[in-house]
C-alpha positions in Angstrom: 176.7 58.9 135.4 173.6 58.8 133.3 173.0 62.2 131.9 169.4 62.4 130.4 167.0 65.0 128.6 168.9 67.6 127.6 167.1 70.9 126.5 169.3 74.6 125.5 167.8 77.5 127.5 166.4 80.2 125.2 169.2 82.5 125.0 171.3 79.6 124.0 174.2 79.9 126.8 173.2 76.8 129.4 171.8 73.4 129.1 169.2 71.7 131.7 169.4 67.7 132.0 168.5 65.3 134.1 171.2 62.9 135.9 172.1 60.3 138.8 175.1 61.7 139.4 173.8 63.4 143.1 172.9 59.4 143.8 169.2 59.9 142.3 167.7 61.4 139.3 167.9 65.4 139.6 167.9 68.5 137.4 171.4 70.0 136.8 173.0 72.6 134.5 176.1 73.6 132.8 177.4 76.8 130.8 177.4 75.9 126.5 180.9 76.1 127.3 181.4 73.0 129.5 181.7 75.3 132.6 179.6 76.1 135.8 178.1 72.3 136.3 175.7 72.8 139.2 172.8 70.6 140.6 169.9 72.8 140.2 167.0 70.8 142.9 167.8 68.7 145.7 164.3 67.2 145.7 163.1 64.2 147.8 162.1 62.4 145.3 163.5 61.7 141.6 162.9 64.5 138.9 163.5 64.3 135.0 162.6 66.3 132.0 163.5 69.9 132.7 161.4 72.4 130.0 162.4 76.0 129.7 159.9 79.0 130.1 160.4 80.9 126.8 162.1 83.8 128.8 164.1 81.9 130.6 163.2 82.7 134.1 161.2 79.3 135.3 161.7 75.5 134.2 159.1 72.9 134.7 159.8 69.6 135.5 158.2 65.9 135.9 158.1 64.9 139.5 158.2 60.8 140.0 155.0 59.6 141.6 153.4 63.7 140.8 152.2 66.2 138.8 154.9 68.8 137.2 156.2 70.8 139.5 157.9 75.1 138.1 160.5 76.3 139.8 162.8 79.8 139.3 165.9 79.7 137.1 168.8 81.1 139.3 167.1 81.1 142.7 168.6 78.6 145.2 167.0 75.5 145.9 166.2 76.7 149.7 164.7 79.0 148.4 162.6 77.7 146.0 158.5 76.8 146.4 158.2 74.5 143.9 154.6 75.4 142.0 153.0 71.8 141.6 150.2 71.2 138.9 147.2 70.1 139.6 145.8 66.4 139.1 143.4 66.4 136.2 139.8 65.8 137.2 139.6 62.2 136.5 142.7 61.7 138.7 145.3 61.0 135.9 149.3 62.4 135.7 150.0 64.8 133.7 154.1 64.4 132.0 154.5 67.4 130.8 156.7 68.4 127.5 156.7 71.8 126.3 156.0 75.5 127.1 154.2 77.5 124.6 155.9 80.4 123.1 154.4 83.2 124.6 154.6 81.7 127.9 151.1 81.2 128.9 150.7 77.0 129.0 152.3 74.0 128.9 151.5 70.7 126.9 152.1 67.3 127.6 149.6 64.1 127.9 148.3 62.8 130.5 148.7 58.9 132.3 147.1 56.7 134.3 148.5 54.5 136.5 149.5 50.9 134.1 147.4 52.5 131.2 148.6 53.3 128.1 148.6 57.5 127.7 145.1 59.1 127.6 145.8 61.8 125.9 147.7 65.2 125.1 146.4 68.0 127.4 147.1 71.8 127.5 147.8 73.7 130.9 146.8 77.3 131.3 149.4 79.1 133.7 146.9 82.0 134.1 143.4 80.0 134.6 145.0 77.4 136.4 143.0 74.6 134.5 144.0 71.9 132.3 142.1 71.0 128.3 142.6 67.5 127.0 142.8 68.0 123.3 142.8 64.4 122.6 142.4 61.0 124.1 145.3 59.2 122.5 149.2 60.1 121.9 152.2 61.3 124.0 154.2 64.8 123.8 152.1 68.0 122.8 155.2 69.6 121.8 154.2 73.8 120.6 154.8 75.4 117.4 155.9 79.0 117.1 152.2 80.2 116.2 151.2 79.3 119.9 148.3 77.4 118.7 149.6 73.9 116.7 150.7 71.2 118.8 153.0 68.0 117.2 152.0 64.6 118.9 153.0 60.9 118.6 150.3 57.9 118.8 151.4 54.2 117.6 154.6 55.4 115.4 152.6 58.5 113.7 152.9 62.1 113.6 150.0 64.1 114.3 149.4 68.1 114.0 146.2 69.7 116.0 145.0 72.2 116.7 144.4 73.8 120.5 141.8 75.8 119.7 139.0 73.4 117.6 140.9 70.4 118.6 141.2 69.4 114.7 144.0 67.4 114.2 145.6 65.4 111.3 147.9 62.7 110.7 151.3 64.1 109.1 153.2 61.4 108.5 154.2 57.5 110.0 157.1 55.7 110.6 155.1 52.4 111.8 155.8 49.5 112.5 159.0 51.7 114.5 157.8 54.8 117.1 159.1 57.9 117.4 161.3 59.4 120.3 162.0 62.5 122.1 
């Protein structure tokens, strides 16, 4: 099987990845330990990249062909209703790639269809409403102070900030990229 994306919950004790192993790509976890394997969605189309709330409770994830879709940690998959993002306003895909700290949004960047990324983009939870901090770069991955993004464009590291949208380049490993 083809085990992908692997991300440790919060408290440490369970790992999220994606895998083909259920005959398409799905979300699946297993106990630190090796025990307790168990696929988590049984969706109808592929899904990847599983990203933790902080507190454990929800996990966001990149829908093929969609927007992110949150789902509960520990609640059945008959039971679920998946929470789908919204398209942005210029009709682009949002992938997303990490939850702020406190819980409140999620980064990522954004695609069109056969274009290169447009840009990293901030999700509020609470307003329901997405800010595009950039037009270039992938990720948009949070720092602890819940206000610094990291962000790759073109084999460089960038730092901004969510707030003034300042950002700086921090370092570059170019002519190679970075991955994640």
């Amino acid at each position: 099987y083809k085990d992908r994306g692997a991300r440790w919950s919060p408290d440490g004790k369970q790992l999220a990845f994606f895998s083909d192993r259920s005959g398409k790509w799905e979300i699946w976890m297993i106990n630190a330990d090796g025990s307790g394997l168990q696929q988590i969605t049984h969706a109808t189309a592929a899904v990847i990249n599983p990203i933790w709330s902080p507190d454990g409770t929800h996990m966001a994830y990149r829908n093929a062909g969609s927007n992110p879709s949150i789902i509960e940690v520990g609640k059945p998959w008959l039971e679920q209703t998946p929470k789908t993002l919204p398209s942005m306003s210029d009709g682009g895909r949002v992938y997303v790639s990490s939850w702020s700290p406190d819980g409140r949004r999620l980064a990522g960047y954004e695609e069109h269809s056969g274009v290169p990324p447009a840009g990293v983009v901030v999700y509020s939870l609470n307003e329901q409403k997405y800010n595009k901090l950039t037009d270039f770069g992938i990720g948009g991955f949070w720092l602890s102070d819940n206000r610094r993004l990291l962000f790759t464009n073109q084999g460089k590291l960038y730092l901004i900030d969510s707030e003034s949208k300042k950002f700086h380049e921090l370092m570059s490993v170019s002519p190679n990229e970075f991955g994640y």
